[in-house]
PDB file of N, CA, C and O in Angstrom:
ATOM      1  N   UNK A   1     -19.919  34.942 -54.898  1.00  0.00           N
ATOM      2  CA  UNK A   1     -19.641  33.533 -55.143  1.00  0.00           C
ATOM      3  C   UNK A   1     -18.128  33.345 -55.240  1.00  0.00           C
ATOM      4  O   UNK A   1     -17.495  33.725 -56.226  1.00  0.00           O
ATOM      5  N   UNK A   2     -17.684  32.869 -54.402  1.00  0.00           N
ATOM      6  CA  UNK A   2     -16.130  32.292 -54.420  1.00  0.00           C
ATOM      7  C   UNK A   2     -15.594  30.981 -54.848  1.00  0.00           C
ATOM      8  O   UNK A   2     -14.414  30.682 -55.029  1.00  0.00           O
ATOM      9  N   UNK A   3     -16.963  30.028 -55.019  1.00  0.00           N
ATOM     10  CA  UNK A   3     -16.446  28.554 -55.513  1.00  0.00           C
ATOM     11  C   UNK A   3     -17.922  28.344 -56.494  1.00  0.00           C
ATOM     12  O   UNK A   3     -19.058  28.646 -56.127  1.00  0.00           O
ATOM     13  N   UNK A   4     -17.568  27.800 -57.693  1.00  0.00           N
ATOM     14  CA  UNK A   4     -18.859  27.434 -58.651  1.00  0.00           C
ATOM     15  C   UNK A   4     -18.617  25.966 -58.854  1.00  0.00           C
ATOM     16  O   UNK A   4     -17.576  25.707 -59.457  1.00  0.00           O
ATOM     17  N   UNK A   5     -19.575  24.654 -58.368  1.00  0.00           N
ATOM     18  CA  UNK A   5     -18.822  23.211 -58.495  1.00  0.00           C
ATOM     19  C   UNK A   5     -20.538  22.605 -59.356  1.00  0.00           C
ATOM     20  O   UNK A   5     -21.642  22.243 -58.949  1.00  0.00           O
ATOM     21  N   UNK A   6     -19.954  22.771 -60.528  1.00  0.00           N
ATOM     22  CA  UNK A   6     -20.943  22.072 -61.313  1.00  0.00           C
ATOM     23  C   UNK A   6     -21.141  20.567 -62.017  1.00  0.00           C
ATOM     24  O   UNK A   6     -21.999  20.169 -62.805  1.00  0.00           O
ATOM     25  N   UNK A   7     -19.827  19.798 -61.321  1.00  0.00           N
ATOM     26  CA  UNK A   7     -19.193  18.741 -61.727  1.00  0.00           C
ATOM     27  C   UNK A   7     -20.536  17.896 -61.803  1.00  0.00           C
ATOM     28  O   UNK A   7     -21.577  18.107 -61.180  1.00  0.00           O
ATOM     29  N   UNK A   8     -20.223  16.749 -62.841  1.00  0.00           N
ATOM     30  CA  UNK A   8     -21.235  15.156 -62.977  1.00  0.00           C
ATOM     31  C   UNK A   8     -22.282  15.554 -63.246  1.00  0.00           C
ATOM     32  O   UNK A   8     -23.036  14.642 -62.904  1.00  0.00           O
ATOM     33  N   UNK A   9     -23.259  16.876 -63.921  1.00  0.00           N
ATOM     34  CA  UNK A   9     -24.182  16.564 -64.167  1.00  0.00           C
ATOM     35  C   UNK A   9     -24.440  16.464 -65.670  1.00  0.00           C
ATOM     36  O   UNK A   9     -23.407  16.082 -66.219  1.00  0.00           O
ATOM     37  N   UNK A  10     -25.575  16.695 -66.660  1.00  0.00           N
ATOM     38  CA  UNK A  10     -25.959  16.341 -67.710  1.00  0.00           C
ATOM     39  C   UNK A  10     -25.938  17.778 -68.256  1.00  0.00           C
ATOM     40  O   UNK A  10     -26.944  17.996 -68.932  1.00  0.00           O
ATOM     41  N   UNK A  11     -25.225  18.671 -68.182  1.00  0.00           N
ATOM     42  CA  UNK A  11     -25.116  19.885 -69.279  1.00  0.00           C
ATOM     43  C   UNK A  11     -24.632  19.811 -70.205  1.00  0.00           C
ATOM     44  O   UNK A  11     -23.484  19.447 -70.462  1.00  0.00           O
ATOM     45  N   UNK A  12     -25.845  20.315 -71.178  1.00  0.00           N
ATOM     46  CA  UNK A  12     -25.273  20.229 -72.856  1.00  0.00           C
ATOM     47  C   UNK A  12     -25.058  21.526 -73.104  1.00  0.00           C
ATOM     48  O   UNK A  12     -25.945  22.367 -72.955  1.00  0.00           O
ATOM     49  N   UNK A  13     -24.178  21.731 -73.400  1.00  0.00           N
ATOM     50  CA  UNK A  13     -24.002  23.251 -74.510  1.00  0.00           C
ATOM     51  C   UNK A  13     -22.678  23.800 -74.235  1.00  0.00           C
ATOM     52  O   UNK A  13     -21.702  23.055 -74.320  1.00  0.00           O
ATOM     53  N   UNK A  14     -22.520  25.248 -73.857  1.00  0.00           N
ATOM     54  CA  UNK A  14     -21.193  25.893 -74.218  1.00  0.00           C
ATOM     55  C   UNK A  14     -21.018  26.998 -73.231  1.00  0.00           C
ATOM     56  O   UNK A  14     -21.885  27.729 -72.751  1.00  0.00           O
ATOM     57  N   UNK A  15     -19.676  26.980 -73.009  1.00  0.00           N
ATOM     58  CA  UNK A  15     -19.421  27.834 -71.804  1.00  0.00           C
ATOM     59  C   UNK A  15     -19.744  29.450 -72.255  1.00  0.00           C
ATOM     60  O   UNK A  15     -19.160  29.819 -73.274  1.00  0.00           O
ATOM     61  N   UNK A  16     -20.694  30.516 -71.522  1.00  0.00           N
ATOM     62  CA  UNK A  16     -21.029  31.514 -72.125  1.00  0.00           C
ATOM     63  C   UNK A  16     -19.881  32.409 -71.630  1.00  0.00           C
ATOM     64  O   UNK A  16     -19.288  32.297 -70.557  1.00  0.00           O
ATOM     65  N   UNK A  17     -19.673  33.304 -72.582  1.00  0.00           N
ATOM     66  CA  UNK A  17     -18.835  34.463 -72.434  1.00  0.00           C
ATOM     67  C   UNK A  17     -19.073  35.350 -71.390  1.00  0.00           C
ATOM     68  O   UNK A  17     -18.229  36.172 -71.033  1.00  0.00           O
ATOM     69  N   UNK A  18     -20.249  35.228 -70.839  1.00  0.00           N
ATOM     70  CA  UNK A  18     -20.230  35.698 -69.476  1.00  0.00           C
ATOM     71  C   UNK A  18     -19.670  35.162 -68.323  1.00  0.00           C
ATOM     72  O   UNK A  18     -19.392  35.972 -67.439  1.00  0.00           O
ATOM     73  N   UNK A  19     -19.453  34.052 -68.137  1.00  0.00           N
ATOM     74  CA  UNK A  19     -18.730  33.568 -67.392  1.00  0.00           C
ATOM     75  C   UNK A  19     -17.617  34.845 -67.050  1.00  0.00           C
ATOM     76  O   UNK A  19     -17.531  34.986 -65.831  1.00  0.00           O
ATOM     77  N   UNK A  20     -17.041  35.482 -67.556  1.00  0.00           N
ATOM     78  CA  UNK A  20     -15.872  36.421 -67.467  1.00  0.00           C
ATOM     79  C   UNK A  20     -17.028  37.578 -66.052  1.00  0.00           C
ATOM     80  O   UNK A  20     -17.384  38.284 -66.995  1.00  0.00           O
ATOM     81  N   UNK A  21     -17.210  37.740 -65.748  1.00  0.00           N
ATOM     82  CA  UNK A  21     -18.359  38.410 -64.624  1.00  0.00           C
ATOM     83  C   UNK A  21     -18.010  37.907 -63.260  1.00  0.00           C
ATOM     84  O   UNK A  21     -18.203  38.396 -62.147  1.00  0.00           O
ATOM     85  N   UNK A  22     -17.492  36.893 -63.617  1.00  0.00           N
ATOM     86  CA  UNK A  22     -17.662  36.012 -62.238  1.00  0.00           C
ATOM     87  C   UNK A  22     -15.826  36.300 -61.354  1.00  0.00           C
ATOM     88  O   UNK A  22     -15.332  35.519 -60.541  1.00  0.00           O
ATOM     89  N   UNK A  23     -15.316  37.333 -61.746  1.00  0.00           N
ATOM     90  CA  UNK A  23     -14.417  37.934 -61.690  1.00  0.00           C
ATOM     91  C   UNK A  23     -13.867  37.519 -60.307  1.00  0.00           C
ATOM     92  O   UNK A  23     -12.884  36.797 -60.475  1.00  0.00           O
ATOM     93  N   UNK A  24     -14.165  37.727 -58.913  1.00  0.00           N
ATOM     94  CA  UNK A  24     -14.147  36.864 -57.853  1.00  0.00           C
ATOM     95  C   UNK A  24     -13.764  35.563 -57.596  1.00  0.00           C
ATOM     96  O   UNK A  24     -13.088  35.082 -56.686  1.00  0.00           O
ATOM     97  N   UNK A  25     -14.271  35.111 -58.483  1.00  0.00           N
ATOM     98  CA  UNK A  25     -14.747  33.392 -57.923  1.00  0.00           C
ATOM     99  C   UNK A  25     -13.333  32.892 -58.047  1.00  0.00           C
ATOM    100  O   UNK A  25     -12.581  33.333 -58.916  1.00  0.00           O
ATOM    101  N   UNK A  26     -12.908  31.820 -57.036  1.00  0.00           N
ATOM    102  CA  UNK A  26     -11.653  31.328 -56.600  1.00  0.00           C
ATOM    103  C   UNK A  26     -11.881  29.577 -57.230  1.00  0.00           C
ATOM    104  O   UNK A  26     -10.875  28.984 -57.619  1.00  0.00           O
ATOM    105  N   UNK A  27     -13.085  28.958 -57.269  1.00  0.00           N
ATOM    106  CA  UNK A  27     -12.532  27.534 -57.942  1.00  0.00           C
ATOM    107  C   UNK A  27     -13.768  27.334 -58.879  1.00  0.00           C
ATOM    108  O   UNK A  27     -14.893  27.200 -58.397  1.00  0.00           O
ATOM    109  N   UNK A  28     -13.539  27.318 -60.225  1.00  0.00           N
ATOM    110  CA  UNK A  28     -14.572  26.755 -61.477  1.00  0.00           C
ATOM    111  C   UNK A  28     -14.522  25.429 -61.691  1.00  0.00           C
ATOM    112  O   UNK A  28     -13.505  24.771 -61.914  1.00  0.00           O
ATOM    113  N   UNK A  29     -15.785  24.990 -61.611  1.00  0.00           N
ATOM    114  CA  UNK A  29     -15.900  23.120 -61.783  1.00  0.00           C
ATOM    115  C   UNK A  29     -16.393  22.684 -62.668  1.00  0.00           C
ATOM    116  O   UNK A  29     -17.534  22.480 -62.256  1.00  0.00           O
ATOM    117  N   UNK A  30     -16.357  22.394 -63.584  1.00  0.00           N
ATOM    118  CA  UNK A  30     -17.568  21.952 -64.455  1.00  0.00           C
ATOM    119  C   UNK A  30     -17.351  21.260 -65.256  1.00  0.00           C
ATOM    120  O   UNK A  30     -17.539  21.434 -66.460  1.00  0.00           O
ATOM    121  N   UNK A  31     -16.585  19.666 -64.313  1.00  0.00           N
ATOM    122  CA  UNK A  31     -16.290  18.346 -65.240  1.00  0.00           C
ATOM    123  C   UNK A  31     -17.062  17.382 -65.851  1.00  0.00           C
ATOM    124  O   UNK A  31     -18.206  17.836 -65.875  1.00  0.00           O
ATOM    125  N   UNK A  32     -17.048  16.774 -66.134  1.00  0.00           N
ATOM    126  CA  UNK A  32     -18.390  15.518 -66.433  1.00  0.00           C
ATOM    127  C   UNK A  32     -19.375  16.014 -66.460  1.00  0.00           C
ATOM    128  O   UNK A  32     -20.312  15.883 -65.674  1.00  0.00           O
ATOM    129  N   UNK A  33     -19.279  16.737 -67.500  1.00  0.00           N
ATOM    130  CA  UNK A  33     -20.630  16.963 -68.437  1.00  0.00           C
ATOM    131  C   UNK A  33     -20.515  16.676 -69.886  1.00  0.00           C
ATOM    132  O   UNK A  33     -19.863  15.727 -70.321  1.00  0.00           O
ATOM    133  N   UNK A  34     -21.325  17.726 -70.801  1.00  0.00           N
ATOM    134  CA  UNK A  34     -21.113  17.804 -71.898  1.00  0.00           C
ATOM    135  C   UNK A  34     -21.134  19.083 -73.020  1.00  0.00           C
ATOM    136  O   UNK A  34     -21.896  19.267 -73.969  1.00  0.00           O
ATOM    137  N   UNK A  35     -20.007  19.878 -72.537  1.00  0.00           N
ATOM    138  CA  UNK A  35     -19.864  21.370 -73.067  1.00  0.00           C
ATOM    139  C   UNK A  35     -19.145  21.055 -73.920  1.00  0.00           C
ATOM    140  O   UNK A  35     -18.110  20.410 -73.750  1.00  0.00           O
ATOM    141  N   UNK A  36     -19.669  21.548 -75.223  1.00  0.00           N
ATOM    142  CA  UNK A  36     -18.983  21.466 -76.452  1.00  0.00           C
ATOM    143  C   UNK A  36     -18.620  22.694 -77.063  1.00  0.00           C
ATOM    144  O   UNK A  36     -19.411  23.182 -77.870  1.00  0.00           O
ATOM    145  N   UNK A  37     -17.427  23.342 -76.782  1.00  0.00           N
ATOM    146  CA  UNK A  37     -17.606  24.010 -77.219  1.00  0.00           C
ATOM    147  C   UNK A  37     -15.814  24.697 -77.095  1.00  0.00           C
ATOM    148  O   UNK A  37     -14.979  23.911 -76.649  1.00  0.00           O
ATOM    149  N   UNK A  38     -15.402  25.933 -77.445  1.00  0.00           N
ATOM    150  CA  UNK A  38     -13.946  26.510 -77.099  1.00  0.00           C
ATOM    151  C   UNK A  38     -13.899  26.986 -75.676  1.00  0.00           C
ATOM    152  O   UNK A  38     -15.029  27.049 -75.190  1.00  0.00           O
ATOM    153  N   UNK A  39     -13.054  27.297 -74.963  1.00  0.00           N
ATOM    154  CA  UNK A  39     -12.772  27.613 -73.711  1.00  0.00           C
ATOM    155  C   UNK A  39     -12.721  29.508 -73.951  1.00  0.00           C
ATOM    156  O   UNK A  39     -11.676  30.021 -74.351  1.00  0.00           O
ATOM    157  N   UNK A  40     -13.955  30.361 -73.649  1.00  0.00           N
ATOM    158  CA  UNK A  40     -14.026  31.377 -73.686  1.00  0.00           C
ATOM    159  C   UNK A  40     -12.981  32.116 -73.039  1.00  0.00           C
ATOM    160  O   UNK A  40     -12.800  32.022 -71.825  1.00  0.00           O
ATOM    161  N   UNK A  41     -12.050  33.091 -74.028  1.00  0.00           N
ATOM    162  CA  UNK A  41     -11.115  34.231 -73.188  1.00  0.00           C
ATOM    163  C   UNK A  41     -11.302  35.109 -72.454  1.00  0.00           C
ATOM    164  O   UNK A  41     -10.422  35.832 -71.987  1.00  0.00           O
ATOM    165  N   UNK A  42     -13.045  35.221 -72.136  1.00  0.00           N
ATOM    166  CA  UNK A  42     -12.962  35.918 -71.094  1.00  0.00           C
ATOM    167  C   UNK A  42     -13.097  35.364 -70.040  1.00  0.00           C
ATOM    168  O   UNK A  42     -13.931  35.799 -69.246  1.00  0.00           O
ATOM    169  N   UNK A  43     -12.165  34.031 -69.668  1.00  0.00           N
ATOM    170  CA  UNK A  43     -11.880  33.411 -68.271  1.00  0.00           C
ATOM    171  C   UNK A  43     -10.685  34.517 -67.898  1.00  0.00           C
ATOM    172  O   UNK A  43     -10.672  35.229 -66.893  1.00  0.00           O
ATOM    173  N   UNK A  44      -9.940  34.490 -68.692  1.00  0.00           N
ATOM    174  CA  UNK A  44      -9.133  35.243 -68.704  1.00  0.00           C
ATOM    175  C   UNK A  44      -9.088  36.924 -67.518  1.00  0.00           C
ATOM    176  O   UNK A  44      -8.098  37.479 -67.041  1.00  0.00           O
ATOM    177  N   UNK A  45     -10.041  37.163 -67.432  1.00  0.00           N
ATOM    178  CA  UNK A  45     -10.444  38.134 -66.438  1.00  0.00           C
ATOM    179  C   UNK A  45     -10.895  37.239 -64.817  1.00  0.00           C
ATOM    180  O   UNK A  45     -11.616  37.796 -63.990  1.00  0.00           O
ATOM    181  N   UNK A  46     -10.525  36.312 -64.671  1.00  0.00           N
ATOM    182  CA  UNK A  46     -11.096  35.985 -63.558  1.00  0.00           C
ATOM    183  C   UNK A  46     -10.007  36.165 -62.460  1.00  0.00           C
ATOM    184  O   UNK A  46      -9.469  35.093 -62.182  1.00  0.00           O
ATOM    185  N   UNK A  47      -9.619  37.053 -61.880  1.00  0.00           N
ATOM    186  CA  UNK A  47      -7.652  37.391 -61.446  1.00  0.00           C
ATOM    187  C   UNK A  47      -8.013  36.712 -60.567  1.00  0.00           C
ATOM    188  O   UNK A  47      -6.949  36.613 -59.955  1.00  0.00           O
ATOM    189  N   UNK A  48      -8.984  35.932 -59.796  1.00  0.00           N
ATOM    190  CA  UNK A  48      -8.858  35.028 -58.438  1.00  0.00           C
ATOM    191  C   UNK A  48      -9.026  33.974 -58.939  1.00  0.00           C
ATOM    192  O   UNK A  48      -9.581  33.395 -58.005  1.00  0.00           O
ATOM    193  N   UNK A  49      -8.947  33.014 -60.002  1.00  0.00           N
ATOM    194  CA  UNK A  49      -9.229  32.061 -59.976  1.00  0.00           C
ATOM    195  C   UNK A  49      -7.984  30.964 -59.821  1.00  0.00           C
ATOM    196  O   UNK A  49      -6.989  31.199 -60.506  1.00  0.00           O
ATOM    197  N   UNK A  50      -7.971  29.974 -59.107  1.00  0.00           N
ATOM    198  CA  UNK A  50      -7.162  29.247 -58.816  1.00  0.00           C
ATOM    199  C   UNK A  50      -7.491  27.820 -58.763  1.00  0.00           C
ATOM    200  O   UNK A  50      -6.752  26.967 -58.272  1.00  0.00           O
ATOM    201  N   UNK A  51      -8.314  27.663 -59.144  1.00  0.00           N
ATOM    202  CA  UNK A  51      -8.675  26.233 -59.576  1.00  0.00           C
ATOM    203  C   UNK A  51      -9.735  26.198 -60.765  1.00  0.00           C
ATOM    204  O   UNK A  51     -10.695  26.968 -60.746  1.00  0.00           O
ATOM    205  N   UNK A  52      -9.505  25.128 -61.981  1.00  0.00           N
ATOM    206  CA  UNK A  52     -10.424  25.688 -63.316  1.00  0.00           C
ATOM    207  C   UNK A  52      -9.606  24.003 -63.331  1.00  0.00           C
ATOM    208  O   UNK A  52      -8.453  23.573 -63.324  1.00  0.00           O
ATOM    209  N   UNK A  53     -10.600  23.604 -63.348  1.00  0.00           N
ATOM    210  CA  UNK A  53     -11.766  22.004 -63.879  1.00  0.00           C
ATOM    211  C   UNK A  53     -12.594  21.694 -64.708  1.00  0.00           C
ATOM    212  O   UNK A  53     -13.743  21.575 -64.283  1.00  0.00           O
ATOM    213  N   UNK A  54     -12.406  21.504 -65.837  1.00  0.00           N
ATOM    214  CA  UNK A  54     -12.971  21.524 -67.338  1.00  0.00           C
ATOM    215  C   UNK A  54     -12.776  19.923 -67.736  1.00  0.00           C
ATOM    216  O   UNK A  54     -13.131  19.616 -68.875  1.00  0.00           O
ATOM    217  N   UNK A  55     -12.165  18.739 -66.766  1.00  0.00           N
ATOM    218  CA  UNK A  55     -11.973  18.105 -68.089  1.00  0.00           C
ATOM    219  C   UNK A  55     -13.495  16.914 -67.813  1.00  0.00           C
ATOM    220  O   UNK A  55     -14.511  16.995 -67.123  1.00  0.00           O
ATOM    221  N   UNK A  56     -13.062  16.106 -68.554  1.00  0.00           N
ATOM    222  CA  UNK A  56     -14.218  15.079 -69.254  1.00  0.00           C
ATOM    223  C   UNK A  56     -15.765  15.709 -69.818  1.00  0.00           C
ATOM    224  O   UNK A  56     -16.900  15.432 -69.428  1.00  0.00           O
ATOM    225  N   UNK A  57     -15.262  16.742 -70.981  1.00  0.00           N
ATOM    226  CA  UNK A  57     -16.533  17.416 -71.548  1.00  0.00           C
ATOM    227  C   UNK A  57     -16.044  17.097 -73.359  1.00  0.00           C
ATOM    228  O   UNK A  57     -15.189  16.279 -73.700  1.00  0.00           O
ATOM    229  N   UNK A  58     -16.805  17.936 -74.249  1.00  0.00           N
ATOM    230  CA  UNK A  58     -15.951  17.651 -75.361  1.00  0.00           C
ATOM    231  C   UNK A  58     -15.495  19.374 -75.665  1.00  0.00           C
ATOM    232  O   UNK A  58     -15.846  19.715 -76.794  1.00  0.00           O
ATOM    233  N   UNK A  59     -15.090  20.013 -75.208  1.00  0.00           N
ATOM    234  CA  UNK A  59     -14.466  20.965 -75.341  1.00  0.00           C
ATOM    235  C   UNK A  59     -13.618  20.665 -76.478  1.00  0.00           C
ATOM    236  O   UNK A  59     -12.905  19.666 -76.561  1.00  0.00           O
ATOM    237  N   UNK A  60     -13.723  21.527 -77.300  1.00  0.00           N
ATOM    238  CA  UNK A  60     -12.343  21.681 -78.160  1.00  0.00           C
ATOM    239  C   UNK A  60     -11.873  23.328 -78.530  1.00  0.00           C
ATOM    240  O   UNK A  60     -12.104  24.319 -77.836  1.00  0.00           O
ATOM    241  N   UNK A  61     -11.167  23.271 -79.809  1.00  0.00           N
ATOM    242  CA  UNK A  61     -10.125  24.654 -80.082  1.00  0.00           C
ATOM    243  C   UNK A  61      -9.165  24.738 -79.431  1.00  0.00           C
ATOM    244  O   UNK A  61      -9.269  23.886 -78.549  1.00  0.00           O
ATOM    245  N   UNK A  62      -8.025  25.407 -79.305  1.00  0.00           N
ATOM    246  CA  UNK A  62      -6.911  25.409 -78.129  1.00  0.00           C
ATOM    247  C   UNK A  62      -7.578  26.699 -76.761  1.00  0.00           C
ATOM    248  O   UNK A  62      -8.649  27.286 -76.609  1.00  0.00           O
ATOM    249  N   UNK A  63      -6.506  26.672 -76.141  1.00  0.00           N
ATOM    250  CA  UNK A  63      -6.386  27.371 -74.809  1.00  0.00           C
ATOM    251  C   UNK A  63      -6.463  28.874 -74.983  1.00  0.00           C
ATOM    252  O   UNK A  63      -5.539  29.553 -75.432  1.00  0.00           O
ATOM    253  N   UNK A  64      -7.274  29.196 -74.712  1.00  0.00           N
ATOM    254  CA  UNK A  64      -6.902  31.033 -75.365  1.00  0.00           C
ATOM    255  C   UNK A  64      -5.984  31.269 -73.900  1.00  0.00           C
ATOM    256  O   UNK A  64      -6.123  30.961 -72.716  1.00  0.00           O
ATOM    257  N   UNK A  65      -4.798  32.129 -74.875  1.00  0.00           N
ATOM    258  CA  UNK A  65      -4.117  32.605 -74.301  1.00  0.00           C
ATOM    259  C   UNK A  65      -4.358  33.503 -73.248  1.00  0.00           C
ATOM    260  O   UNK A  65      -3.382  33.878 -72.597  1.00  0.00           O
ATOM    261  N   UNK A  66      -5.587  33.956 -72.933  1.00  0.00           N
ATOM    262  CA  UNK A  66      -5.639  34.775 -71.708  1.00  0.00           C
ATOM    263  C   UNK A  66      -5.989  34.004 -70.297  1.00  0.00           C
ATOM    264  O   UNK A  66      -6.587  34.464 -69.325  1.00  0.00           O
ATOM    265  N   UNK A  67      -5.343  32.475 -70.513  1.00  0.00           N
ATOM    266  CA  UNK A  67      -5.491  31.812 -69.138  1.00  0.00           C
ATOM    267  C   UNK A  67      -4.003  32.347 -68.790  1.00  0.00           C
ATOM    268  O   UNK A  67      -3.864  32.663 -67.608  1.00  0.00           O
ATOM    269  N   UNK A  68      -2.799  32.511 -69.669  1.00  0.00           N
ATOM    270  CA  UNK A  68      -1.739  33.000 -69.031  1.00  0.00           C
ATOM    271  C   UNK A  68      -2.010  33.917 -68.273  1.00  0.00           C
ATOM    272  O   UNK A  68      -1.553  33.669 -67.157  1.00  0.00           O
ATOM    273  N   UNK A  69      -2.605  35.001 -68.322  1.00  0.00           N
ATOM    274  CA  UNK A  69      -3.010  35.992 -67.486  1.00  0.00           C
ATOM    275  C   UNK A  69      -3.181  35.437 -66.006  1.00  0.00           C
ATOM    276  O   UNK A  69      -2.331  35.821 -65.203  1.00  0.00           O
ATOM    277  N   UNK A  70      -4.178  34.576 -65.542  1.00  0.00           N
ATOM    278  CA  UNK A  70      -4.391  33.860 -64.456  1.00  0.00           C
ATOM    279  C   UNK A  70      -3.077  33.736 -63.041  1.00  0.00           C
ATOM    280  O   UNK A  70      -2.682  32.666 -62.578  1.00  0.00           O
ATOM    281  N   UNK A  71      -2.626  35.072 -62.606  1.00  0.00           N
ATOM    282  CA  UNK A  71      -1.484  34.393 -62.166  1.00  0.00           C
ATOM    283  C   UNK A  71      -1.925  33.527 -61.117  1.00  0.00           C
ATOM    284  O   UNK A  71      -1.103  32.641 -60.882  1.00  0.00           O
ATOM    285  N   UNK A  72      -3.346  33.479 -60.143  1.00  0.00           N
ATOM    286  CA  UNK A  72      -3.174  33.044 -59.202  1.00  0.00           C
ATOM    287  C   UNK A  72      -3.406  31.379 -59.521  1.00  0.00           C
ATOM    288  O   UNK A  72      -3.359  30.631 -58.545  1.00  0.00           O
ATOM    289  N   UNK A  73      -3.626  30.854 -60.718  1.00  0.00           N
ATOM    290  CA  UNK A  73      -4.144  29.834 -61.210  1.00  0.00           C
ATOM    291  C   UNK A  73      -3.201  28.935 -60.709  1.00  0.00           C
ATOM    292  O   UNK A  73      -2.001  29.036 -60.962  1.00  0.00           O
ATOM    293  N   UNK A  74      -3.869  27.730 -59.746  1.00  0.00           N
ATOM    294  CA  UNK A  74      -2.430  26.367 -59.039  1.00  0.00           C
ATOM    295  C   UNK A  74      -3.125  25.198 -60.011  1.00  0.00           C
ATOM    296  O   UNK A  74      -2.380  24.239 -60.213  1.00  0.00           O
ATOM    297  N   UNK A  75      -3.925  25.159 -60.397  1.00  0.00           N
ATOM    298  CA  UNK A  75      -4.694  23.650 -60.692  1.00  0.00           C
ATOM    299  C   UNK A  75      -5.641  23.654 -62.221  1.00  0.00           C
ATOM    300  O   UNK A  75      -6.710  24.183 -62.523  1.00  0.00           O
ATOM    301  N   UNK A  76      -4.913  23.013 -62.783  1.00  0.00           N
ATOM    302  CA  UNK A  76      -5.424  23.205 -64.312  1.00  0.00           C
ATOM    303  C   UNK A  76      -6.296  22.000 -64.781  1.00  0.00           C
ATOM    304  O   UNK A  76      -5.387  21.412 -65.368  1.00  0.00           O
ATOM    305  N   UNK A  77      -7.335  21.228 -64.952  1.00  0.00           N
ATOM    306  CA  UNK A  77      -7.763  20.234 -65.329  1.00  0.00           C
ATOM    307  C   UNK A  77      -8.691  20.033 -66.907  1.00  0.00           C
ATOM    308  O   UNK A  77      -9.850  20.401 -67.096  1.00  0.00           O
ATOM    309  N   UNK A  78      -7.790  19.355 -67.888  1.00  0.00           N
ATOM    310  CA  UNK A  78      -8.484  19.624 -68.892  1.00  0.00           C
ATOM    311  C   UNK A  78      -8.249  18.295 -69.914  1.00  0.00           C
ATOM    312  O   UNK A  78      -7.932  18.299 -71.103  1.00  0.00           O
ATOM    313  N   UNK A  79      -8.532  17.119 -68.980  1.00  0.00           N
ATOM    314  CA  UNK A  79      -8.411  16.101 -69.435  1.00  0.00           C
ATOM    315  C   UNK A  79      -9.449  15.290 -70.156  1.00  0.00           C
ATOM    316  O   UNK A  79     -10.458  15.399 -69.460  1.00  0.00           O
ATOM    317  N   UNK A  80      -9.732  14.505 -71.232  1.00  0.00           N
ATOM    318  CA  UNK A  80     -10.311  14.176 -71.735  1.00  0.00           C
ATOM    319  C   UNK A  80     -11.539  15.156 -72.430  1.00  0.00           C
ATOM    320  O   UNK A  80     -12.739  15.226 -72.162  1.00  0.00           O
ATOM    321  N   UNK A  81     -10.623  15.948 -73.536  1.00  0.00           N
ATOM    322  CA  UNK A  81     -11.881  16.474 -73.968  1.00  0.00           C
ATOM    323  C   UNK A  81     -10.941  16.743 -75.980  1.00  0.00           C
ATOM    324  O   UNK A  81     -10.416  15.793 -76.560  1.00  0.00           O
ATOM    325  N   UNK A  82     -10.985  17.882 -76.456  1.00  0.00           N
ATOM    326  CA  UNK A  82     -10.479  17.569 -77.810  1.00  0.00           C
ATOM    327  C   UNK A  82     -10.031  18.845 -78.375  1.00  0.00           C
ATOM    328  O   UNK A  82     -10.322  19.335 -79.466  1.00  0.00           O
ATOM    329  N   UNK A  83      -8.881  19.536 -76.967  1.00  0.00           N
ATOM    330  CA  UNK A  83      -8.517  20.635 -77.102  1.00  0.00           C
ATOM    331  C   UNK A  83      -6.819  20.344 -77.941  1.00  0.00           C
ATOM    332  O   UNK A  83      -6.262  19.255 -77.801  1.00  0.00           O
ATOM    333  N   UNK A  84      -6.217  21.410 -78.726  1.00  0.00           N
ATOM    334  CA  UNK A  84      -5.224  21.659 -79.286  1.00  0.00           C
ATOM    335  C   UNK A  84      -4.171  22.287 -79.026  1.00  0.00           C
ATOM    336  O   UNK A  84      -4.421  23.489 -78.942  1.00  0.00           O
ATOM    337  N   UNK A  85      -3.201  22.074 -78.871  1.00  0.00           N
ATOM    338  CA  UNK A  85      -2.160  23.107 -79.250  1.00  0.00           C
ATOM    339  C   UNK A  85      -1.039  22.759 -76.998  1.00  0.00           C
ATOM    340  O   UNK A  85      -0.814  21.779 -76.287  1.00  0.00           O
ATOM    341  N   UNK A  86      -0.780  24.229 -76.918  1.00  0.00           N
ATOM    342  CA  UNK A  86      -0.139  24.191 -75.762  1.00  0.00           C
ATOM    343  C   UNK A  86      -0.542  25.534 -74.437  1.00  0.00           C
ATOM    344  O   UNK A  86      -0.869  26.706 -74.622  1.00  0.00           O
ATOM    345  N   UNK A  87      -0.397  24.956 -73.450  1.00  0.00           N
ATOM    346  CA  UNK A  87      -0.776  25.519 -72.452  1.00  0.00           C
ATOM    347  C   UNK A  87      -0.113  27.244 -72.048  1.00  0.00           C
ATOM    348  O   UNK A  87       0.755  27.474 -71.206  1.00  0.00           O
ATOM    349  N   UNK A  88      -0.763  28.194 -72.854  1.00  0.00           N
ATOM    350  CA  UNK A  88      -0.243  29.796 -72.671  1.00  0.00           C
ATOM    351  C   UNK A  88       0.521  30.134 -70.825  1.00  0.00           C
ATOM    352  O   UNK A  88      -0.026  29.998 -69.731  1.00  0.00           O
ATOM    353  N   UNK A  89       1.896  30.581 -71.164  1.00  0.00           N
ATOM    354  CA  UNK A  89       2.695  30.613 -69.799  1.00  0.00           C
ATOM    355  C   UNK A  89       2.460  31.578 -69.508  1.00  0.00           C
ATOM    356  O   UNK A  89       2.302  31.620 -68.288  1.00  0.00           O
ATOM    357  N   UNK A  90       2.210  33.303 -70.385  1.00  0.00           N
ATOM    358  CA  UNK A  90       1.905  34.530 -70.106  1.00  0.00           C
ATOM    359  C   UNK A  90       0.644  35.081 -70.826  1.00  0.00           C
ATOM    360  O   UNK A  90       0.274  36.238 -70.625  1.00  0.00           O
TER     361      UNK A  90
END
């Protein structure tokens, strides 16, 4: 799997820590829903990911720092949801 586009539908719950598995995958989607929950650090292992689309959910906690890791990351979307703090550079 190289692209996961889960955008606009009705998911309730929380991004699982497995997600980090998906190690490959080049664009994560999964706006307009309703994931409540922190942004798991083991995205952080995803070294291809270059597009990560999170916003309009209620996400909160801040950014774990292992999105710095991400070098190939171009496109960050994490708008409208009820995250803290500042965006990790390394």
């Amino acid at each position: 799997v190289q692209r996961l586009d889960l955008d606009n539908n009705t998911f309730d719950g929380t991004i699982p820590s497995e997600i980090g598995i998906l190690r490959k995958i080049e664009i994560l989607s999964l706006g307009n829903n309703n994931i409540h929950s922190a942004i798991p650090s083991e995205i952080g292992v995803m070294s291809h990911l270059h597009h990560l689309s999170l916003g309009d959910n209620n996400i909160n906690g801040t950014i774990p720092t292992e999105i710095g890791m991400l070098s190939q990351l171009q496109h960050i979307f994490l708008y409208i949801n009820n995250i803290t703090g500042t965006i990790p550079t390394e």
